[in-house]
C-alpha positions as a Markdown table, in Angstrom:
| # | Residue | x | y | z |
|---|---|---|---|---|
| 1 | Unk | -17.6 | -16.4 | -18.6 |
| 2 | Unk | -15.1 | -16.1 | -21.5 |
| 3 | Unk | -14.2 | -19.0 | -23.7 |
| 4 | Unk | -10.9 | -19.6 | -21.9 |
| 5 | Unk | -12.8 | -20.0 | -18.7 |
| 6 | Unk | -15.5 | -22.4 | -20.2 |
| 7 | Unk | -12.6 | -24.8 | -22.0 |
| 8 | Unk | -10.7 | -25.2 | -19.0 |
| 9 | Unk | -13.5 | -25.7 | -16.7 |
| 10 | Unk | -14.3 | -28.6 | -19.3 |
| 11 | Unk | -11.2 | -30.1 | -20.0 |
| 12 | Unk | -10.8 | -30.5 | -16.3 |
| 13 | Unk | -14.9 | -31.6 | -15.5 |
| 14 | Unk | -15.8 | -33.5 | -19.0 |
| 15 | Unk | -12.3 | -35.5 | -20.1 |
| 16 | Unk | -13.8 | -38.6 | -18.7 |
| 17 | Unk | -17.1 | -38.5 | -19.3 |
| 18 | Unk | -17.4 | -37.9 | -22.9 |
| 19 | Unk | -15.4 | -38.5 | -26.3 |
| 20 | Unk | -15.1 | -34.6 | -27.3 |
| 21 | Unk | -15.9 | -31.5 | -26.4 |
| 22 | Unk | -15.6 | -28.1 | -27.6 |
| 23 | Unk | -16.1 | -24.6 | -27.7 |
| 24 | Unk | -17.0 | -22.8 | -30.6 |
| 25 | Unk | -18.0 | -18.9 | -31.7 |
| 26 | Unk | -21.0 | -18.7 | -34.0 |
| 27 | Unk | -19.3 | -18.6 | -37.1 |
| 28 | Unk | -16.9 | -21.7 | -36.1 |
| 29 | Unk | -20.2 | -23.3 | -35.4 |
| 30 | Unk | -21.0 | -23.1 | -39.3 |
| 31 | Unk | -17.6 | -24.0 | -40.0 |
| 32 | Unk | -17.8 | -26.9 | -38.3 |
| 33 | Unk | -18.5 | -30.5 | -39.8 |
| 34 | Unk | -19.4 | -32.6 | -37.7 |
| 35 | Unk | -17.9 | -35.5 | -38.7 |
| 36 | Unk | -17.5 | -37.7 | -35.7 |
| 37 | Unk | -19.1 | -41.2 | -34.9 |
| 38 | Unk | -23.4 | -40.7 | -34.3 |
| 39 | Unk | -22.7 | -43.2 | -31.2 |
| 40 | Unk | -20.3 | -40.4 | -30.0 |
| 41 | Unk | -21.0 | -38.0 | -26.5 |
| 42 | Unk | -19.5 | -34.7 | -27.9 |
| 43 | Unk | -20.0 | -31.7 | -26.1 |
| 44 | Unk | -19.9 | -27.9 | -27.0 |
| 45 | Unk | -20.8 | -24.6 | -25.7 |
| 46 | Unk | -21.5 | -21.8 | -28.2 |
| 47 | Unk | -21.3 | -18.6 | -28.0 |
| 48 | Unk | -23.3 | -16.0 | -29.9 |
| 49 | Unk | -21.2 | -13.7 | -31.4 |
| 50 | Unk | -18.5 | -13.9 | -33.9 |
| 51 | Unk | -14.8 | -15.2 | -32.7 |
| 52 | Unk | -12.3 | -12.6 | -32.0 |
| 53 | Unk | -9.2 | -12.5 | -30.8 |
| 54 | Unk | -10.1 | -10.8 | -27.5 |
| 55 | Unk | -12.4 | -12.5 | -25.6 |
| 56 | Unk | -15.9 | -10.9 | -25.2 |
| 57 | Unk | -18.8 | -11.8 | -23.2 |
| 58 | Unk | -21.9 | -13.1 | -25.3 |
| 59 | Unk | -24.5 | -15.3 | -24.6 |
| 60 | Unk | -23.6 | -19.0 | -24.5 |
| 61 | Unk | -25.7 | -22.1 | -25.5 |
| 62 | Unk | -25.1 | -25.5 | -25.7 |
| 63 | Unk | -25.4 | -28.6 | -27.9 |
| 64 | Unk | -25.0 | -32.5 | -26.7 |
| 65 | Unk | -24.3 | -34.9 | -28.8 |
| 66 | Unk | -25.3 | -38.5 | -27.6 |
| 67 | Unk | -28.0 | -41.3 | -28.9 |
| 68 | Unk | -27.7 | -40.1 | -32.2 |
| 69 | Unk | -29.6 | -37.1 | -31.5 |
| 70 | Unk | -28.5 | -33.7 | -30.5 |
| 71 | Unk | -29.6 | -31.6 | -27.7 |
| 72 | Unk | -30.0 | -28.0 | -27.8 |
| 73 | Unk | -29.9 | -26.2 | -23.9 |
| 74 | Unk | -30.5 | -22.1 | -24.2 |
| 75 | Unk | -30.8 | -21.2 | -20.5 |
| 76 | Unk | -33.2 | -17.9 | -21.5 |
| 77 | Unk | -35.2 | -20.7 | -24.3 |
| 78 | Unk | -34.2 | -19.0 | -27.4 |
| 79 | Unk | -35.2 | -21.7 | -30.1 |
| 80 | Unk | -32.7 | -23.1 | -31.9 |
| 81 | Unk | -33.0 | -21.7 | -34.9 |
| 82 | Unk | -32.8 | -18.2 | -33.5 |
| 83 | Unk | -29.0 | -19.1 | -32.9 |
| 84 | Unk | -28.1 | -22.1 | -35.9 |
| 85 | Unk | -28.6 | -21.0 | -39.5 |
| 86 | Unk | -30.6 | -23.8 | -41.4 |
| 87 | Unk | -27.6 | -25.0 | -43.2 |
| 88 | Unk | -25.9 | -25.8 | -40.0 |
| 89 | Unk | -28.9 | -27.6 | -39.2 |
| 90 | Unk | -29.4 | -29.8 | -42.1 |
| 91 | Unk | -25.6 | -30.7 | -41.8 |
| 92 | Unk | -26.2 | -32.2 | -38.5 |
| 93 | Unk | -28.1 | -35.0 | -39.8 |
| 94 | Unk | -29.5 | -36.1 | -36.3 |
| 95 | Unk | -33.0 | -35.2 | -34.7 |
| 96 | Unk | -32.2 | -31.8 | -32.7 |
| 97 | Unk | -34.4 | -31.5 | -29.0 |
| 98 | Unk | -34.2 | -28.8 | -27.3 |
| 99 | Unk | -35.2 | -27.8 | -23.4 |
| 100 | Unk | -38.2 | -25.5 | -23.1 |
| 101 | Unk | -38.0 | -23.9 | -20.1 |
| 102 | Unk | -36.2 | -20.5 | -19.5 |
| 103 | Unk | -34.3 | -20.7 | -16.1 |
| 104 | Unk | -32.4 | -17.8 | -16.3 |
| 105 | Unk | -32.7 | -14.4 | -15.3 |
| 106 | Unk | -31.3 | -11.3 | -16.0 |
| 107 | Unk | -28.0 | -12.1 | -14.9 |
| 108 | Unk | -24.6 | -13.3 | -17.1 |
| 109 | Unk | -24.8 | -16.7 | -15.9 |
| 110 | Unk | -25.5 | -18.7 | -19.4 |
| 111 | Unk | -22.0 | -20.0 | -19.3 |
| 112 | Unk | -22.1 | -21.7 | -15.2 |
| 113 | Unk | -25.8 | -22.8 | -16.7 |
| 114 | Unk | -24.7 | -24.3 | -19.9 |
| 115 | Unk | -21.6 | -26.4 | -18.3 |
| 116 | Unk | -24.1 | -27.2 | -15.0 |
| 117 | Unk | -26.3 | -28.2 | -17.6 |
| 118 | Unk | -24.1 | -30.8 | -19.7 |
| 119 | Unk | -22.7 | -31.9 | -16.7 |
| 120 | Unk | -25.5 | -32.9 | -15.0 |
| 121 | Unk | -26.8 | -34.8 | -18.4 |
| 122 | Unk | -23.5 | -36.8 | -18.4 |
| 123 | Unk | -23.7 | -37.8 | -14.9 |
| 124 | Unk | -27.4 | -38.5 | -14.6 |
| 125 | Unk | -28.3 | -40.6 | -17.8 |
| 126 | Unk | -29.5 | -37.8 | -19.8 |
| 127 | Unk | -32.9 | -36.9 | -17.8 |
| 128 | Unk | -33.2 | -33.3 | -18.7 |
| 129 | Unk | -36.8 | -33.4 | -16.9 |
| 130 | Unk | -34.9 | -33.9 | -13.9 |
| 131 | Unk | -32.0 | -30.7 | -14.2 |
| 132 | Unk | -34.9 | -28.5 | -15.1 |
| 133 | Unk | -36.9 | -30.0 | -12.2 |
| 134 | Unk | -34.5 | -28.1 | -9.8 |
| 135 | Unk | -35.3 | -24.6 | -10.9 |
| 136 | Unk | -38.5 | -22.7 | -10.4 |
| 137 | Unk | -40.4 | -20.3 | -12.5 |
| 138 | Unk | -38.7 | -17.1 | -10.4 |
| 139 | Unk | -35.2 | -16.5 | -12.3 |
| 140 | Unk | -34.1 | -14.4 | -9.7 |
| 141 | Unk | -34.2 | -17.6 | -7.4 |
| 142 | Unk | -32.6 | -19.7 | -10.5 |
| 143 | Unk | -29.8 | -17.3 | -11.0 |
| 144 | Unk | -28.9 | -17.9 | -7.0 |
| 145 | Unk | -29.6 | -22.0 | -7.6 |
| 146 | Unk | -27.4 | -22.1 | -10.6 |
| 147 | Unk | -24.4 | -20.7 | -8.2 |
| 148 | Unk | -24.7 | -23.1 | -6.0 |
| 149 | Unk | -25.1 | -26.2 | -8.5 |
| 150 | Unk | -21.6 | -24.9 | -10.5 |
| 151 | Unk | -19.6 | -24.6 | -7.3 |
| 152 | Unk | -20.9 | -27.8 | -6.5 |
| 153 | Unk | -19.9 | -29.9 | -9.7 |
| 154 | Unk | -16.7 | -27.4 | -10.6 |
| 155 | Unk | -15.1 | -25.9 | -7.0 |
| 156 | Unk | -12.3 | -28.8 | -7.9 |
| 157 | Unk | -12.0 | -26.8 | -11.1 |
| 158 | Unk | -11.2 | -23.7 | -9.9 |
């Protein structure tokens, strides 16, 4: 998924369910200060490689912003700091989680996981134990789940 595809298929899934969202290249990321409220649900998907203006596939990830705490979702379980330079971190001032599990495969599906996965954290009270719960150790098997659950929670976006 390009960036175009990932901001409309949130502007027309996540308007309602949290007070921003975003999406942001890896040196916006740095750029970035984020300076909104720690009680805020904010909402971005990040994408690996430098912005340009053609769009280019890289390898999305994303961070969610609620409880004052952020929450770090690599479907392939990169750390964080493989993707966030330290001085990114330190200006997030918040405790950063992040979901150990890899789920996906060898497939270009980290955008559909990413928005599945923020999606399903906004509309199930934050239990990432339970959106990890529905994938299994075989990827190949993820990578046909994860289909499913974004046509599921984005066919009205499409």
């Amino acid at each position: 998924m390009n960036t175009t595809e990932i901001l409309s298929i949130m502007s027309c899934s996540f308007v309602n369910l949290v007070d921003n969202y975003g999406v942001l290249s890896k040196d916006e990321l740095s750029y970035s200060t984020f300076d909104f409220d720690k009680e805020d649900i904010v909402t971005l998907c990040v994408n690996s490689l430098e912005h340009s203006p053609v769009p280019k596939l890289g390898h999305w990830y994303s961070l969610l912003f609620y409880n004052q705490r952020v929450l770090f979702f690599d479907p392939l379980n990169k750390p964080f700091n493989t993707y966030v330079p330290e001085y990114v971190i330190s200006k997030l001032n918040r405790p950063i989680h992040s979901v150990n599990k890899r789920l996906q495969g060898d497939s270009l599906l980290c955008g559909e996981y990413c928005l599945s996965f923020m999606y399903f954290m906004l509309t199930n009270s934050f239990h990432c134990n339970q959106f990890t719960k529905i994938f299994s150790h075989n990827l190949e098997k993820n990578d046909v789940k994860i289909k499913q659950l974004f046509n599921q929670y984005f066919d009205k976006c499409m």
